[in-house]
N, C-alpha and C positions, 0 to 999 in steps of 0.2 A: 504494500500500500504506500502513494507517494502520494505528496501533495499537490503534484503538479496533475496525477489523474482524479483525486478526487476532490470536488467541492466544496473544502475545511475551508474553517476560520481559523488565522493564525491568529493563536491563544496565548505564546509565547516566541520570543526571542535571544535565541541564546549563541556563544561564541563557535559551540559544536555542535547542539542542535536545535530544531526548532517543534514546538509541539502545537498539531492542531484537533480543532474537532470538528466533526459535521458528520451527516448524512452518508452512509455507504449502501448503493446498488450489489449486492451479492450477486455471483452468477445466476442462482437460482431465481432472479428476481427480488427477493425480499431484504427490505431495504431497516437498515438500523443507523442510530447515532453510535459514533464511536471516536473514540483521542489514540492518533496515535502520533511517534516519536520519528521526525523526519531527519538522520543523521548523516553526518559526512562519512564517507566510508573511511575506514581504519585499514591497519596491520599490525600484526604481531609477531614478535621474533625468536626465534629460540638459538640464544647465540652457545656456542660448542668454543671453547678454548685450544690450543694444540696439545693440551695432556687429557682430552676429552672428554673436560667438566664443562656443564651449563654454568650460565653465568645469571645467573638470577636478579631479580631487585627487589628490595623491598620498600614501601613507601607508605604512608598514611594516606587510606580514603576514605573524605568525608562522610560519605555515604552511606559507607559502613561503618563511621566511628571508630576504624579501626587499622592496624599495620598490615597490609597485605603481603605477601609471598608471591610475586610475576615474574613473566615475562615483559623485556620492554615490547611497548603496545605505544600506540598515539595514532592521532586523526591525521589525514590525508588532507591539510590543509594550506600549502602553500600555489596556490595557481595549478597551475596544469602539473603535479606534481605526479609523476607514477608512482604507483605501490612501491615497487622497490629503492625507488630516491627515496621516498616516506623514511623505508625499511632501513636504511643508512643514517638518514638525518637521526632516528628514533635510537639506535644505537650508540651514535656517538653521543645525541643526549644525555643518554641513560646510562649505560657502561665507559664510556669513552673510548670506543672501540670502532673502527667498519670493519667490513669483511669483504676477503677476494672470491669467496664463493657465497651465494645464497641461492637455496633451491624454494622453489615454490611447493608448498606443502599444501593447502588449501584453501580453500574460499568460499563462502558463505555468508550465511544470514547467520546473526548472532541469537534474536529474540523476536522471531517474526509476526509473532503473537502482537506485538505493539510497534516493532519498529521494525525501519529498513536499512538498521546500521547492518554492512556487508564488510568483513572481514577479511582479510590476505596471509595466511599465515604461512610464514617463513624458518628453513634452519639457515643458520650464518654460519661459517667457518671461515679458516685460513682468517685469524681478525688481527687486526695491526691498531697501533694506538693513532687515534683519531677524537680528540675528545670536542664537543661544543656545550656551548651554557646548557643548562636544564634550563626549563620554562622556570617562570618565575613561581610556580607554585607545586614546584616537584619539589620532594625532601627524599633524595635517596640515597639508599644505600644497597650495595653491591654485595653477593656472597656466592662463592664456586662452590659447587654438588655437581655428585656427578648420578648419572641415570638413576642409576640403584638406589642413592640416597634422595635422588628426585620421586621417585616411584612410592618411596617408603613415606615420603613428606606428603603424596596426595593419601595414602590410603591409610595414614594417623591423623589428617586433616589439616596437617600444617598447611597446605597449600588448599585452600578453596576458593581460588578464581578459576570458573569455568575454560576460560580462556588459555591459561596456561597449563593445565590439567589437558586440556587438550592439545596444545602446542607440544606437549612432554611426548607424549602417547605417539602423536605422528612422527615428530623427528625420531623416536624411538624406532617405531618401526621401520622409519625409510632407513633408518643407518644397519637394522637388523640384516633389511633385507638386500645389502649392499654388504654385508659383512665388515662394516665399518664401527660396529657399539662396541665402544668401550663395555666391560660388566662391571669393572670396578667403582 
């Protein structure tokens, strides 16, 4: 659902997204009031070091009142920016790192139930020091784990961002099935 195809009133305005409401035509015909959340599309990254630990972040969000466990992640918001410039800029943000390899791991809808934030999720390797400011309202901090101990951190619930919980699991597998995962 976009705003551009349905007939919402913008309800708000915001730096990432905007939220509206009105009227939706269902294919089946029947028509209801509903809000949903019109977002910039994103990407997220699962950066791999050369001793083949992730390189994680942690930071405080709002939202949850609380210190999360990520992947760098951030909005697709500089001009005609492709995913993978995103996926560079958001690293050296976050880690202060690029990377000479990024594979595209997947893409999708986040929460399509209310929004059309659509997602790019990336592994980074071969990373070299590249660092630029955080946004002015990032507080991070950085910690290397590696798969196993990544693995063990979603399923004792250290780690409960969907996002990166998922980002683990695909880089996981694509390096599985490459014979490239570290077990250590």
């Amino acid at each position: 659902m976009t705003s551009s195809q349905d007939k919402g009133q913008l309800i708000y305005h915001g730096r990432v997204f905007d939220v509206y409401e009105g009227e939706v035509c269902f294919p089946n015909g029947r028509k209801s009031r509903q809000s949903w959340i019109d977002h910039k599309p994103c990407i997220a990254v699962v950066p791999v070091n050369d001793a083949g630990k992730l390189i994680l972040i942690r930071q405080y969000r709002p939202a949850t009142c609380r210190v999360l466990t990520e992947i760098p992640a951030g909005s697709i918001d500089k001009g005609e920016e492709t995913p993978e410039a995103c996926a560079q800029r958001e690293l050296a943000e976050e880690i202060g790192f690029q990377a000479k390899g990024l594979v595209k791991l997947f893409e999708g809808y986040l929460v399509p139930g209310y929004s059309n934030e659509y997602m790019h999720f990336f592994l980074a390797f071969d990373l070299f020091p590249l660092a630029l400011p955080p946004d002015e309202d990032e507080f991070i901090e950085t910690l290397e784990v590696s798969f196993t101990e990544a693995e063990a951190m979603i399923q004792t619930g250290q780690i409960i961002d969907a996002k990166t919980a998922l980002g683990i699991v695909l880089a996981a597998a694509w390096l599985k099935q490459r014979g490239d995962r570290p077990e250590g």
